[in-house]
N, C-alpha and C positions, 0 to 999 in steps of 0.2 A: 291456381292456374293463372297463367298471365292473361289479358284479355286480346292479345295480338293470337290468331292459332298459326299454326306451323302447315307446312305444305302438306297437301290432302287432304286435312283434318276439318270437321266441321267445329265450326265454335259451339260453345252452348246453349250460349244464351239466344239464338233466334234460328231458325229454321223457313228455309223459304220451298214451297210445294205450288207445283202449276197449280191456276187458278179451273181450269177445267177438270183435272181432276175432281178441285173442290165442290165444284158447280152439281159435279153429279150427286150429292147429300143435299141440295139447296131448302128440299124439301123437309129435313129432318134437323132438330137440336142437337150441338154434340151435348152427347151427356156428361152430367156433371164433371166432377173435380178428377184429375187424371189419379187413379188406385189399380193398385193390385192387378199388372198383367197375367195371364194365364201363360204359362210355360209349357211348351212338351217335354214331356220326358224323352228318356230313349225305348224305352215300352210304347211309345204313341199317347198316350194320355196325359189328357189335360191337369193341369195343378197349377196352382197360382201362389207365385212368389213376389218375393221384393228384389229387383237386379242388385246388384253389390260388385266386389271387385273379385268376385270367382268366379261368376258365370262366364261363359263363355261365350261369342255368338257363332260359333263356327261348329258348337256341339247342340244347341239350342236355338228352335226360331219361335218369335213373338208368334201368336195366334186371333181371332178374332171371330166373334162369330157365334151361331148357337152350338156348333160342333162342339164345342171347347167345353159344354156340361152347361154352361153359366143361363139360368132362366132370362126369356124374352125381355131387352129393356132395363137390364141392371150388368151389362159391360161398364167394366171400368177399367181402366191402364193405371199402371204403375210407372212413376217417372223416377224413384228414386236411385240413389248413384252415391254409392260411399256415403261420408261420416255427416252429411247436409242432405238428409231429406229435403225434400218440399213438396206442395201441391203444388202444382200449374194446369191451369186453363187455357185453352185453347177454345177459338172464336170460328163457325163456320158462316161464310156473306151467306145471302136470303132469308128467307122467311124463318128460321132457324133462331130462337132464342137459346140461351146456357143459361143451362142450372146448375147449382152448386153439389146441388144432390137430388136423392129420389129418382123416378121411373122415366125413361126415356123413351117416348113411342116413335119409333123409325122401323123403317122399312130393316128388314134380315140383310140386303146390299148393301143400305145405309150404316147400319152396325161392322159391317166389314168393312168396307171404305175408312169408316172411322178407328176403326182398330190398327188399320196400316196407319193411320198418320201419327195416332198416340205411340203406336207401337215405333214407327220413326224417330219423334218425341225422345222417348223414353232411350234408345239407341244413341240418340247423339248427345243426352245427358249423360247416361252411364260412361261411352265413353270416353267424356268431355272430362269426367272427374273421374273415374278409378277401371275405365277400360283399356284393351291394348295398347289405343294409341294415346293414354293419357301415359302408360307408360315409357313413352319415348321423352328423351329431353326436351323442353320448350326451344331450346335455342337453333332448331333446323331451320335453315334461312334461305339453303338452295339444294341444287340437284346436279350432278355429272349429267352433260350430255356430250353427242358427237366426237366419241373419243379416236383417237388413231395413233398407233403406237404404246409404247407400255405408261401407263399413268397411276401414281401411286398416291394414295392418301393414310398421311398421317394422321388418326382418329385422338381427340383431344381429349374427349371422354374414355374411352380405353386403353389412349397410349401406345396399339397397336400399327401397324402398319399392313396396310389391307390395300390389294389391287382396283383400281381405277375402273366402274363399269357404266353401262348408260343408267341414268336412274338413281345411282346410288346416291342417297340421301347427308347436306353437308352440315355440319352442326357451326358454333362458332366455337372459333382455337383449332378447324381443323386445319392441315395444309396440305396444298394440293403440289404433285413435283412429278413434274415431264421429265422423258428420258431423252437421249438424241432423235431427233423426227419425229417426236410423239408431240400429239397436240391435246387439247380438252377444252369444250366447254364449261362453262359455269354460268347456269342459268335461275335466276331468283325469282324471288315469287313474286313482286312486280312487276315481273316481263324483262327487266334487264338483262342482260349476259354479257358475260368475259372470255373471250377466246382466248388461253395459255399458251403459247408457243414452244418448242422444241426448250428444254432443259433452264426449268421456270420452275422458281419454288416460291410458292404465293400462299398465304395464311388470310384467310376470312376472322382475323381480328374479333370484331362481334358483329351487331346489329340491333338497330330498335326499332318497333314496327308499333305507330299511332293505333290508336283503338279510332270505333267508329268506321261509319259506312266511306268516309273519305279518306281511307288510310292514306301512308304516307311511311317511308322508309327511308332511316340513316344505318350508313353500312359504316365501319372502320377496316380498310385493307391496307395488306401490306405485302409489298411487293420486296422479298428480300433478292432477289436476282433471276434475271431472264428479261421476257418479254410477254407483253400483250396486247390486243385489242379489248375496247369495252364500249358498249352501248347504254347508255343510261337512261331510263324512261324518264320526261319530265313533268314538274308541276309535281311527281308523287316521290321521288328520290334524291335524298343527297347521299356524296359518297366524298371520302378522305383517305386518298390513295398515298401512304409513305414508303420512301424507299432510301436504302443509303444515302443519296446525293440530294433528294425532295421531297416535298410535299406535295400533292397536286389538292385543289380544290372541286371537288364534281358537284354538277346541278342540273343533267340532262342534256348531257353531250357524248360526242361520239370523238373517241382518240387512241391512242398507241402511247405506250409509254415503255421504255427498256432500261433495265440498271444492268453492268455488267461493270464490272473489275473498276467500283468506284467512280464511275462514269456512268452519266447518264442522258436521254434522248426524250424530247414528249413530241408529239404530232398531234394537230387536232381539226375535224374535221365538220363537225358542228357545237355550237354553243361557244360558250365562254369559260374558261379554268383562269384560276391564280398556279400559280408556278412559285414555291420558295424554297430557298437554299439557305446558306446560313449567310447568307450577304443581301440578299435582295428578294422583294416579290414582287412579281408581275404578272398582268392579266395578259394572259394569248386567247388571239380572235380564233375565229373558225377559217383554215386556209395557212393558217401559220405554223412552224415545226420550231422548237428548241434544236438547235445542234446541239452535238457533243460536249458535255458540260459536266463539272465539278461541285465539290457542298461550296469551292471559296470562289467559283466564278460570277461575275456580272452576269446574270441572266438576260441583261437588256443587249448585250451584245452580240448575244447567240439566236435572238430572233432572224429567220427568214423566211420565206416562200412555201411552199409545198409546192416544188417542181410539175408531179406527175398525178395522175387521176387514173381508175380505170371504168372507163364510158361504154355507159350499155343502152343498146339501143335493139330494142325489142319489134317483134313485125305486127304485133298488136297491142293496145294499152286496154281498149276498152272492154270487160268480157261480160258475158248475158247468158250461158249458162243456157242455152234452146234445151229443150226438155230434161232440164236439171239433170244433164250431165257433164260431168269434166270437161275443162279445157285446155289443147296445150298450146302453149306460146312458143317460138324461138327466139333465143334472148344471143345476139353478137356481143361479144367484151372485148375492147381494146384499149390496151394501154396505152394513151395520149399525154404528151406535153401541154399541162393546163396554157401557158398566156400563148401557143402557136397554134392548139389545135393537133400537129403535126403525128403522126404511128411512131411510139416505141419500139424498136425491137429489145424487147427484152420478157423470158420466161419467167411464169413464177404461177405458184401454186394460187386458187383461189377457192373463199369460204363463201359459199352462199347461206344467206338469213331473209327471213321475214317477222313481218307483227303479224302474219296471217298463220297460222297452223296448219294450211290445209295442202299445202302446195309440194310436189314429188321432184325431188331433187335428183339430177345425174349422179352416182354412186361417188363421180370424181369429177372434175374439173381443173383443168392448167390451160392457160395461155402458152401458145408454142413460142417457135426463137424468134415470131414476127410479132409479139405481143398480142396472139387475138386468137378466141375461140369463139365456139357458139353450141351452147345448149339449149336441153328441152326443160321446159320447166309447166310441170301440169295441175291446174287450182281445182280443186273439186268445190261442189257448190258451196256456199256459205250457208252456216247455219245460225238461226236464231242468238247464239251466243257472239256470234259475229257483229252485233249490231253496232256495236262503240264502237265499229272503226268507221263507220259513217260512211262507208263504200269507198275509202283509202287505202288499196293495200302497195305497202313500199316493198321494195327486194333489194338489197344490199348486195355488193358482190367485192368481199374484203379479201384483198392479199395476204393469203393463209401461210406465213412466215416471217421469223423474226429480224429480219434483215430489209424491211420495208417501211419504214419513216418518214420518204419518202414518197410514197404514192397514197395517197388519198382514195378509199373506198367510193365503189360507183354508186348511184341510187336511182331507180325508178320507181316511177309511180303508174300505177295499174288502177283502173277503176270497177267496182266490180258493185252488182248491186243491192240495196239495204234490206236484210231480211226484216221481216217484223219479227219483234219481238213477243216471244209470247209474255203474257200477263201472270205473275206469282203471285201467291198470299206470302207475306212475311211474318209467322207466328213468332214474337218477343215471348217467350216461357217466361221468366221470372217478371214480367211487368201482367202479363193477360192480356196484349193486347195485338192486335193486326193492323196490317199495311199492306196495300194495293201497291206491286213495285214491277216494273218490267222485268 
């Protein structure tokens, strides 16, 4: 198994469990070395096996406890998972010593408490190595989201050609292909995502994802014709976007890129890209669009402006959530000429996004023939898992079609407040050890 996991999947090698939970056994040792969980049968009764790569969890659940036949004080879990057995210990904070072996005196709650954790344990080891989801390919790197119109993906590993849904799981070598009007998400497990535009045939090339608590992600895409937008998370992603006509350079920027009949367009709207053709490469700022360009033209000549913007100005930024209920904002979008300020009239379809999860979008949104709309956009509280955003939540509102290069995506900023974090134990299995982690 690689040490990067795939979307949904827990890794193996550590397990993180609220510390409140753990708090409630403070008083008791886990006991010894993790053996032999007790299984139910489909008769009800307890038997104790070793997991493998037949069990099932959906026909069979971990047990704990005196129910389960096993005398006072001598529970013990099994952690094993295909062809590498092991032992692992696990660590309970307070007054709680481990023992390797022998009699464990805790409380009949304590032995259950502790039997869910090993029996967790045990769950994301088997998995990890010969359950379900080990039996998925390593290489799923993202997911279909917010599709509209027909969206097709060609499956790398089966060759097949399977309809476009939300959710659906993307491997590397798969390609994703819009039809007229139809659009698609592609959102990765960094947090980045690629909005597809109407009749886009795009391949997720590969990807590699660092090991360790700081990961970090290099994608290889390629964009064989159509269009897109992409938002790049940064500090934790690089990406190498090719298409007929270029190369683009990514490192946590937000831009538009089109290939179409040999020709090609970049727009870029934050950060910095290299742009190379087969004559030239150059750095475009944030603010700046490539026109229409060739693999043998001068890139440097095709630098200009980014004409247009679309400006949102919302009737509140700050929210506080009075008795942790929802709130809703009215967000106005108008399409402005960035160096006058001055109203666009001009329609066009728009994509809204956030870093935040929690926020209830209008089913639809368009700017009319005056450039401008206004919707409802409503945050539900923040929860604990919200804390890295440090009470920044951004809304994007991106012109949802391929024929926009010109207009540069709106952004605001909303402040919303810091939840605390709750406090995890971080059980390392294969080392024995823990760690206090938010």
């Amino acid at each position: 198994m690689g040490k990067g996991g795939m979307m949904g999947r827990f890794p193996a090698q550590a397990l993180l469990l609220p510390l409140p939970f753990l708090r409630r056994v403070e008083k008791g040792a886990l006991c010894g070395e993790v053996r032999g969980a007790p299984i139910r049968d489909d008769a009800g009764h307890a038997r104790k096996e070793r997991l493998g790569a037949a069990d099932s969890a959906d026909k069979r659940r971990l047990t704990g406890g005196d129910e389960d036949g096993i005398p006072d004080g001598k529970e013990s879990f099994s952690a094993k998972a295909g062809r590498e057995p092991g032992t692992f210990r696990a660590f309970a904070g307070g007054t709680g010593s481990t023992a390797a072996s022998g009699r464990c005196r805790t409380s009949r709650g304590t032995r259950r408490i502790w039997g869910l954790v090993a029996a967790a344990l045990a769950g994301v080891l088997a998995f990890g190595a010969t359950g379900a989801l080990a039996q998925q390919p390593e290489d799923i790197i993202a997911s279909l989201q917010n599709l509209t119109g027909e969206v097709q993906v060609v499956q790398k590993t089966t060759g097949a050609t399977v309809p476009g849904r939300v959710g659906l799981l993307l491997h590397a070598g798969d390609t994703i292909v819009t039809t007229d009007q139809a659009r698609a998400t592609i959102k990765f497990r960094d947090g980045s995502e690629i909005r597809l535009f109407q009749n886009t045939r795009f391949v997720l090339q590969g990807a590699k994802e660092s090991a360790g608590s700081n990961r970090s992600f290099k994608l290889d895409l390629l964009l064989r014709v159509g269009s897109l937008w992409g938002n790049f998370v940064k500090q934790r992603q690089t990406a190498k976007l090719t298409g007929p006509t270029a190369t683009v350079g990514i490192k946590g920027t937000t831009l538009r890129f089109t290939e179409r009949d040999n020709k090609g367009r970049v727009a870029l709207t934050e950060g910095v890209i290299d742009v190379s053709n087969e004559v030239k490469t150059v750095e475009l700022q944030a603010g700046f669009r490539l026109t229409e360009f060739t693999r043998s033209d001068d890139l440097a000549q095709k630098i200009q402006p980014i004409p247009y913007k679309v400006d949102i100005k919302a009737d509140k930024r700050q929210l506080t959530f009075e008795k942790n209920q929802p709130e809703t904002v009215f967000v106005n979008l108008q399409l402005i000429e960035i160096a006058t300020g001055r109203e666009v009239a001009r329609s066009a379809k728009i994509y809204l996004r956030s870093n935040y999860e929690r926020i209830t979008y209008p089913p639809a949104a368009q700017l009319n023939e005056r450039g401008f709309t206004r919707v409802a956009l409503t945050f539900a509280p923040p929860e604990p898992s919200d804390t890295s955003l440090n009470g920044s939540v951004f809304v994007w509102a991106v012109v949802d079609q391929d024929d926009a290069d010109d207009v540069g995506e709106g952004r605001a900023l909303f402040t919303i407040p810091v939840p605390s974090g709750k406090e995890r134990i971080r059980i390392e299995a294969e080392k024995g050890e823990t760690q206090r982690v938010q």
